[in-house]
C-alpha positions as a Markdown table, in Angstrom:
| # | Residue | x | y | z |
|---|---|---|---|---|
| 1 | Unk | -13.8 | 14.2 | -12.6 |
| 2 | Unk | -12.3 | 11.0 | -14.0 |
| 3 | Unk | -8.8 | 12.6 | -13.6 |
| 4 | Unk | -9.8 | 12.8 | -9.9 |
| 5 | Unk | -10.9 | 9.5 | -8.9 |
| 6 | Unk | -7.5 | 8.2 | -10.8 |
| 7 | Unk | -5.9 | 10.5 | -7.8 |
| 8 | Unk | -8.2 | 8.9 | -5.3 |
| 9 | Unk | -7.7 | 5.3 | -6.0 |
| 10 | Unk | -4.1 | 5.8 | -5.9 |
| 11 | Unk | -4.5 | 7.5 | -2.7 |
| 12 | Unk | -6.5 | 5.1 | -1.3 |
| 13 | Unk | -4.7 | 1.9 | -2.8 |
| 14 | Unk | -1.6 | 3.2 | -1.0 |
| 15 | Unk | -3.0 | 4.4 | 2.3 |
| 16 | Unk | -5.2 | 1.1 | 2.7 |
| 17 | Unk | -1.4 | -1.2 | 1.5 |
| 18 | Unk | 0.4 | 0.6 | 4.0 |
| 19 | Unk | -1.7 | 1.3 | 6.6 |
| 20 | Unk | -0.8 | -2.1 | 8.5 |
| 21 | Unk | 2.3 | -1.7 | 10.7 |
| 22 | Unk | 5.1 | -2.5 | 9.4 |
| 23 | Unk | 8.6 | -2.0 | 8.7 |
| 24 | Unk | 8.1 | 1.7 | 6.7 |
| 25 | Unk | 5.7 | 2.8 | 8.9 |
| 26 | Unk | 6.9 | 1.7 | 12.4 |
| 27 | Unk | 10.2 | 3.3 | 11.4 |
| 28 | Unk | 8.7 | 6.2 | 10.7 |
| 29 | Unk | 6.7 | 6.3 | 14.1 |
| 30 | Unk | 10.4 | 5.8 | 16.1 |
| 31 | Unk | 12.1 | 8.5 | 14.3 |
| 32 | Unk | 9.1 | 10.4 | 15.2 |
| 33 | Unk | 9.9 | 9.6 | 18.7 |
| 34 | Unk | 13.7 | 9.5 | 18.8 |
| 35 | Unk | 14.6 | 12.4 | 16.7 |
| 36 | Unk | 11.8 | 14.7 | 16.3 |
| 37 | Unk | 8.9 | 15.0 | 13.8 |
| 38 | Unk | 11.0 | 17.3 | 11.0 |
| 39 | Unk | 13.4 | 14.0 | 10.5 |
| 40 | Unk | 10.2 | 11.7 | 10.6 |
| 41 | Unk | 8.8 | 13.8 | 7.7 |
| 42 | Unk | 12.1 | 13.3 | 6.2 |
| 43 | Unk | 11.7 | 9.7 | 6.1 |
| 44 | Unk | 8.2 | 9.6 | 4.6 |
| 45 | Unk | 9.0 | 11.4 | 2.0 |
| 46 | Unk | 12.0 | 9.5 | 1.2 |
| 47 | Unk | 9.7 | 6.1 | 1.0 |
| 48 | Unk | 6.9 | 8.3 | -0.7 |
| 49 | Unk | 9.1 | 8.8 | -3.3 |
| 50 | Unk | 9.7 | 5.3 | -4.0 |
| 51 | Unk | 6.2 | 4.2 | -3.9 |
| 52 | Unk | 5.5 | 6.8 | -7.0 |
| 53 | Unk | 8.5 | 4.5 | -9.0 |
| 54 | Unk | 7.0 | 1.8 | -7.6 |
| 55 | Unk | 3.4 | 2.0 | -8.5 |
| 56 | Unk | 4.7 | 3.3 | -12.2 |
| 57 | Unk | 6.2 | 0.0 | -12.9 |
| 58 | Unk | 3.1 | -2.0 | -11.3 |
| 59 | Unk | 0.9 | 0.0 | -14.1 |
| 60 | Unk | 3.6 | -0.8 | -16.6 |
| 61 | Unk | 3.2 | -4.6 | -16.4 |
| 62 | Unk | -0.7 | -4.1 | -15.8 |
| 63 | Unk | -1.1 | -2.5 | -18.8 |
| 64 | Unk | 1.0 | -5.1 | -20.8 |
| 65 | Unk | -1.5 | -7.9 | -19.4 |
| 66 | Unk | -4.7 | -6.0 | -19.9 |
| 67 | Unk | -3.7 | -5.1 | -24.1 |
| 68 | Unk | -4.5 | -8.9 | -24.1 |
| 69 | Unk | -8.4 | -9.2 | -24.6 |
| 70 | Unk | -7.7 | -13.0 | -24.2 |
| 71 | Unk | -6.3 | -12.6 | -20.7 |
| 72 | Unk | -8.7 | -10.2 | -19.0 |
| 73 | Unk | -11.5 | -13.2 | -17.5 |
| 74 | Unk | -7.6 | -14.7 | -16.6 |
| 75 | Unk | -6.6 | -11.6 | -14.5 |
| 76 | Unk | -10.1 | -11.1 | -13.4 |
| 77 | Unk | -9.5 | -14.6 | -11.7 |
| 78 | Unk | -6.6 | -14.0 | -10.7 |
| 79 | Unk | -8.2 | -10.7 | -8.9 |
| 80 | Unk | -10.0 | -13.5 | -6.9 |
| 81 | Unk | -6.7 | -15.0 | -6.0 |
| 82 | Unk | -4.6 | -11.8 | -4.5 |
| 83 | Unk | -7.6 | -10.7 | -2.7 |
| 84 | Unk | -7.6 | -14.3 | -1.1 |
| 85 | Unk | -3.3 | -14.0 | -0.9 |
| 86 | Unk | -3.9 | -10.2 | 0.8 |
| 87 | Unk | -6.5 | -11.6 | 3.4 |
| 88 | Unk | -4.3 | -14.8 | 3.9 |
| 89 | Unk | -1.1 | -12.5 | 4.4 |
| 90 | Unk | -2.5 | -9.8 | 6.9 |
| 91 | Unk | -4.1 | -12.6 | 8.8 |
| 92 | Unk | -1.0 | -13.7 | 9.4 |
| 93 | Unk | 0.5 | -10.5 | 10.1 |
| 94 | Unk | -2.4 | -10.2 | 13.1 |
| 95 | Unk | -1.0 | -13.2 | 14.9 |
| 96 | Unk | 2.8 | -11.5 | 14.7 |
| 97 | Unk | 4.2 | -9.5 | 17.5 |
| 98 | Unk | 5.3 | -6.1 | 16.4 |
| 99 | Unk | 8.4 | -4.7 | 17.8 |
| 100 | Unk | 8.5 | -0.7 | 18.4 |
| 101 | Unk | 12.0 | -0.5 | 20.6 |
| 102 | Unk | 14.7 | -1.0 | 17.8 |
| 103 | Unk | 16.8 | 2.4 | 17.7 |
| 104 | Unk | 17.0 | 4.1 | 14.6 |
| 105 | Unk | 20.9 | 4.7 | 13.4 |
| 106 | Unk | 21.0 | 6.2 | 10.2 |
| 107 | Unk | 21.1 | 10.5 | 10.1 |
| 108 | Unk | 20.1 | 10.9 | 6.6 |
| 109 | Unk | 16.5 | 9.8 | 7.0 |
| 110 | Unk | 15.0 | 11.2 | 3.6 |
| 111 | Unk | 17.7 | 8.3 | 2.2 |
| 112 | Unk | 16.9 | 6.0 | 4.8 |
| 113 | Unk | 13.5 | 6.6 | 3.7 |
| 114 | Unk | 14.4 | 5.6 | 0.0 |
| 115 | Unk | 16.5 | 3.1 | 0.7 |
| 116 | Unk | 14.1 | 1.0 | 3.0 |
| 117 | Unk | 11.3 | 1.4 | 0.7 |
| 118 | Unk | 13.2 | 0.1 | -2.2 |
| 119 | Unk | 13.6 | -3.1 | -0.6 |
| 120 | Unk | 10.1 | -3.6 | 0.5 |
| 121 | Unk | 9.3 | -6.6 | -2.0 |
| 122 | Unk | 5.7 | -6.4 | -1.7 |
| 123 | Unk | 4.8 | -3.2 | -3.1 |
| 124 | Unk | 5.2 | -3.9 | -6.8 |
| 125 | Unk | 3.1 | -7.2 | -6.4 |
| 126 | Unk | 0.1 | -5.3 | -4.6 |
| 127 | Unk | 0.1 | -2.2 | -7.1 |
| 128 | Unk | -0.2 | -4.8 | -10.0 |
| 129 | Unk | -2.6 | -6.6 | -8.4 |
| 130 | Unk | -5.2 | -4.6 | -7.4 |
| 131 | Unk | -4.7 | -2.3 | -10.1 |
| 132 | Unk | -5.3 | -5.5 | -12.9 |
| 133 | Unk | -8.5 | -5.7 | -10.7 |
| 134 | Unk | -9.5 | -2.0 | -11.4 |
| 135 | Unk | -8.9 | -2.3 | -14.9 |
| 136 | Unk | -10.9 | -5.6 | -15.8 |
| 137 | Unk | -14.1 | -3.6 | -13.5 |
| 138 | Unk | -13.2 | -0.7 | -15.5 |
| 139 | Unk | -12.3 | 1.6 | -12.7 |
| 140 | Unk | -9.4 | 3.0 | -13.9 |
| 141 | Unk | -7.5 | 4.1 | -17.6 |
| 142 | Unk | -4.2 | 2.5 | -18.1 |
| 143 | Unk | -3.5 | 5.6 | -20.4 |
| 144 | Unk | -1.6 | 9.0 | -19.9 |
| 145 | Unk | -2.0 | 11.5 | -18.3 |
| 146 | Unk | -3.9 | 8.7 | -15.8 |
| 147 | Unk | -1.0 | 6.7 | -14.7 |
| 148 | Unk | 0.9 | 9.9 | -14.3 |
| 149 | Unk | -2.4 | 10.7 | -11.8 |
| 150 | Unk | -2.6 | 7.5 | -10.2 |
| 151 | Unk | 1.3 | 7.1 | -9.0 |
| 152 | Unk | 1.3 | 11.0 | -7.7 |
| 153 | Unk | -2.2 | 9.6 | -6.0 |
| 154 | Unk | -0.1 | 6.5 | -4.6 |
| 155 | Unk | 2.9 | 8.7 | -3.2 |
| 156 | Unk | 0.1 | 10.9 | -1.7 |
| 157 | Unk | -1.5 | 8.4 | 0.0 |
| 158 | Unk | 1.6 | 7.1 | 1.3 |
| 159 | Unk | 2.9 | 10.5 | 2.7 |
| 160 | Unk | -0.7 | 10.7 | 4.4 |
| 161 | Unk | -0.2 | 7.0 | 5.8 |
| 162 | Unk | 3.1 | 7.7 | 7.0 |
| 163 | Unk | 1.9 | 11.0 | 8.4 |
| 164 | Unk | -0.9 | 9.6 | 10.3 |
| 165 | Unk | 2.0 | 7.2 | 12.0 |
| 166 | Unk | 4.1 | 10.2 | 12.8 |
| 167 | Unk | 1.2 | 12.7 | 14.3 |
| 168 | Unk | -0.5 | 9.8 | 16.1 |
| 169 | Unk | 3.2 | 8.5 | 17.4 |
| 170 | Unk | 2.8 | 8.9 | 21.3 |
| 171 | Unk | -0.1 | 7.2 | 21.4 |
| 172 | Unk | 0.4 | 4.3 | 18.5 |
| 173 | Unk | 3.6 | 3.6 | 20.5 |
| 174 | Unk | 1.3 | 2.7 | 23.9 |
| 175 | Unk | -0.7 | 1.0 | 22.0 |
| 176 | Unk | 1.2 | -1.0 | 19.2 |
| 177 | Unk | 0.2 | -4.2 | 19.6 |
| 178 | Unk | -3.7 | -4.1 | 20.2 |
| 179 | Unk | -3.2 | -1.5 | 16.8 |
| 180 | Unk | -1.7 | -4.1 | 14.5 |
| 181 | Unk | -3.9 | -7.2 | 15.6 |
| 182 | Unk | -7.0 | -5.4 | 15.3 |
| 183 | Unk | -6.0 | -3.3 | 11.9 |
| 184 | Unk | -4.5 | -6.5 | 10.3 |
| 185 | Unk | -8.0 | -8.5 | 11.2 |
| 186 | Unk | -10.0 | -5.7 | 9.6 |
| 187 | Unk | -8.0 | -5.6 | 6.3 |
| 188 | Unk | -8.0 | -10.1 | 6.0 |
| 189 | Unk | -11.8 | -9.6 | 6.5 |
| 190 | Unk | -12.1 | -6.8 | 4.1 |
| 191 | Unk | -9.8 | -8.7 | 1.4 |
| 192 | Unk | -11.7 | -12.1 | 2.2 |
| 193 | Unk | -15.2 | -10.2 | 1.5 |
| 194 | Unk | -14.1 | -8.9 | -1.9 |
| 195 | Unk | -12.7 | -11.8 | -3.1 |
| 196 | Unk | -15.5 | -13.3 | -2.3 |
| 197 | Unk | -17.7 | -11.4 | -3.8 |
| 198 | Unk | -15.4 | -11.2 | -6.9 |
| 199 | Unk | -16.0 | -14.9 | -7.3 |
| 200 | Unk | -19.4 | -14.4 | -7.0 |
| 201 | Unk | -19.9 | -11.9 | -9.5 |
| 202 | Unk | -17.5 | -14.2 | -12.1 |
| 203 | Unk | -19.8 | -17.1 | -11.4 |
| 204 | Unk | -23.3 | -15.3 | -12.2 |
């Protein structure tokens, strides 16, 4: 069972990061539309690929912070702190203006796919982050074969996100805009409310 739920937090850390749109997953949803959903696919499973690499070296550094019994009430702060950061960031993202016209150039869309999700900055910083919060509440094992299980979970739930985006893509596309406000509100409140609640539960 434990192996599981190492599966289903990566799954669900992944689908919930991503699920906002924004660069992967809009580009996914055009190539959807301008060259057909086998090329889409392509593309998610390009960026999938780098989210397994991505969440592996996340759990790398969070397991070099949490070997430090000194540090854990420090990251468990600091918990309160990215959930505050995450709520802060999509916030913002709900006031932005997403553009879904942009033409997609590039043929080889599996390495598009790779290529675009290696630059996307943010992914390391919000693997280690929440995962440094699942460790110091004891959620999760920073231990093989459990790593191994939570990145395949991560790539998962990133083909799945990116998937959803590429079904749904005729009628995202119409409705883009009232998508990403109301998605990115949901997610600041969500983040807000557990780092809340995390600061709560450090002060009792």
């Amino acid at each position: 069972m434990s192996y599981i739920l190492h599966v289903l937090y990566g799954v669900v850390m992944a689908y919930f990061g991503l699920i906002s749109p924004g660069m992967l997953n809009m580009t996914a949803l055009k190539i959807r539309i301008n060259s057909g959903k086998r090329e889409s696919v392509k593309f998610a499973l390009g960026a999938s690929t780098i989210v397994f690499f991505q969440a592996g070296i996340a759990l790398f550094f969070a397991d070099y912070f949490t070997k430090n019994p000194k540090i854990i009430e420090i990251l468990k702060i600091a918990g309160v702190f990215v959930f505050f950061a995450l709520a802060i960031f999509f916030f913002i993202l709900s006031r932005k203006k997403i553009d879904a016209k942009s033409e997609t150039t590039s043929k080889n869309y599996f390495i598009r796919g790779v290529a675009m999700s290696s630059v996307n900055m943010l992914a390391i910083p919000f693997y280690l982050g929440l995962s440094i919060y699942l460790v110091s509440v004891n959620r999760i094992i920073i231990a093989q074969p459990y790593i191994f299980l939570f990145v395949i979970g991560a790539a998962i739930g990133s083909f799945l996100l990116f998937y959803t985006y590429i079904y749904f893509a005729k009628i995202i596309i119409m409705k883009v805009s009232f998508i990403a406000t109301n998605i990115n509100i949901i997610l600041s409140i969500l983040f807000l409310g557990l780092g809340i609640l995390t600061l709560i539960k450090l002060l009792t």
